[in-house]
C-alpha positions, 0 to 999 in steps of 0.5 A: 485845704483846696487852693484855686486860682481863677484866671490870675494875670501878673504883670512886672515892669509893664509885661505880662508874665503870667496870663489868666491862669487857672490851677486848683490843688485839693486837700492830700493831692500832689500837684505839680506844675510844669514847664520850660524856663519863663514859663511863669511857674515861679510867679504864680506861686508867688501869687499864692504865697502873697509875695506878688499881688495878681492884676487881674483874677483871684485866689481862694484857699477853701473858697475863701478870696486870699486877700480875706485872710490874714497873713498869720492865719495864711503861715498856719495854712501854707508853707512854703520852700522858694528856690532862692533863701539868704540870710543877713544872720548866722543861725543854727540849723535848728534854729532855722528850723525853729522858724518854721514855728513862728506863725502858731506863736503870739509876738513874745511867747516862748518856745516850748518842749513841743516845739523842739520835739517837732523841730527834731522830728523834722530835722530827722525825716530830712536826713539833717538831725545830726547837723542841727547845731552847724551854721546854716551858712556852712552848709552846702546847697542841697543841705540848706535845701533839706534845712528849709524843707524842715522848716516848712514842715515844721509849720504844720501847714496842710499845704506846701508850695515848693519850688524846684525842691530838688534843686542842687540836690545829688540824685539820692537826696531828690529821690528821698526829698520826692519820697518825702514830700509824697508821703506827707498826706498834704496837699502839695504844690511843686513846681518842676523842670524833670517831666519823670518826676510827673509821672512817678510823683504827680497826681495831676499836672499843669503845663504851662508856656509863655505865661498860661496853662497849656494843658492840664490832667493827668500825667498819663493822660496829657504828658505826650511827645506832641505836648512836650514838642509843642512846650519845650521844642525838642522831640522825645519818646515816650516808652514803659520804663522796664523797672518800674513799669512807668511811662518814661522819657527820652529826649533826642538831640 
């Protein structure tokens, strides 16, 4: 599945945040959206997972106006992992994960065998099968980031919008959430702070400052030392990096 937005503007309490944006995701890309805090990355995506509606501009999934589509169909088509989840209630990770079947389900049936074998399925490819019955509130916050990764895959979406996935994670758990996620054959749209993650991760890259896209392409190709003066305002250098033979960055105080 494709997601196109076409010149989306949001406005909240009367200002304009995010300013005729246009981004398309197509089917098994991994997408990423760049830039500095206030940019506008978060309420975009929240525009494509309806929990804002834009003033001005529109949405597709396959071409497809997303105000056409009903928000059941919209949960079996795309998953979503936010940055911010609380929970009035105890569950158990595996209930939590168990969410994630919801949108397959009619108001009062029940959970199936399958069910649960996808939620163990996904459980174990965030490395958390072996916490499945702890309180979800017991967990710490790159665990719950993880639990919430599950849930979404556990939806069986053909595409996921992620915001700020590592967030609170140590290093080892982002390099194997990243793995994860670019290994999943989905189309996948993420939004980023760490810019060498664009290079090691990323198909193709949008850019944004002050509410519009900047830039866009591929990481390679756009993501240079005056981009990055003119988005973040520091200076930086670009070098191979050694081991892996990437593009890398260094930033310079």
């Amino acid at each position: 599945m494709d997601i196109t937005t076409k010149g989306v503007s949001i406005k909240l309490s009367g200002k304009e945040i995010v300013h005729e944006a246009s981004i398309r995701v197509r089917g098994g890309q991994m997408v990423g959206l760049f830039g500095p805090n206030g940019s506008g990355k978060s309420t975009l995506l929240k525009s494509i997972y309806r929990v804002l509606k834009p003033q001005a501009g529109e949405i597709l999934f396959d071409d497809i106006p997303l105000e056409q589509i009903p928000r059941q169909e919209t949960a079996k088509k795309l998953a979503v992992v936010t940055q911010f989840t609380t929970l009035n209630f105890e569950f158990k990770v595996s209930e939590i994960v168990l969410m994630g079947r919801s949108p397959h389900k009619k108001l009062l049936d029940k959970d199936t065998p399958e069910d649960f074998r996808i939620v163990r399925e996904c459980l174990e490819k965030v490395n958390m099968l072996g916490l499945s019955d702890r309180k979800f509130s017991t967990l710490s916050g790159g665990e719950k980031q993880r639990v919430l990764l599950a849930r979404a895959l556990a939806q069986e979406t053909s595409v996921l919008v992620l915001d700020e996935p590592t967030n609170h994670l140590d290093i080892k758990y982002q390099l194997q959430t990243m793995e994860i996620i670019r290994n999943l054959n989905k189309g996948v749209l993420l939004a980023l702070h760490d810019l060498n993650m664009a290079f090691r991760y990323c198909d193709y890259v949008f850019i944004m400052k002050d509410g519009r896209v900047e830039a866009h392409g591929k990481p390679e190709d756009i993501i240079d030392e005056a981009l990055i003066r003119n988005v973040y305002e520091v200076e930086s250098r670009i070098y191979e990096n050694p081991v892996t033979h990437l593009p890398s960055i260094a930033f310079l105080p």
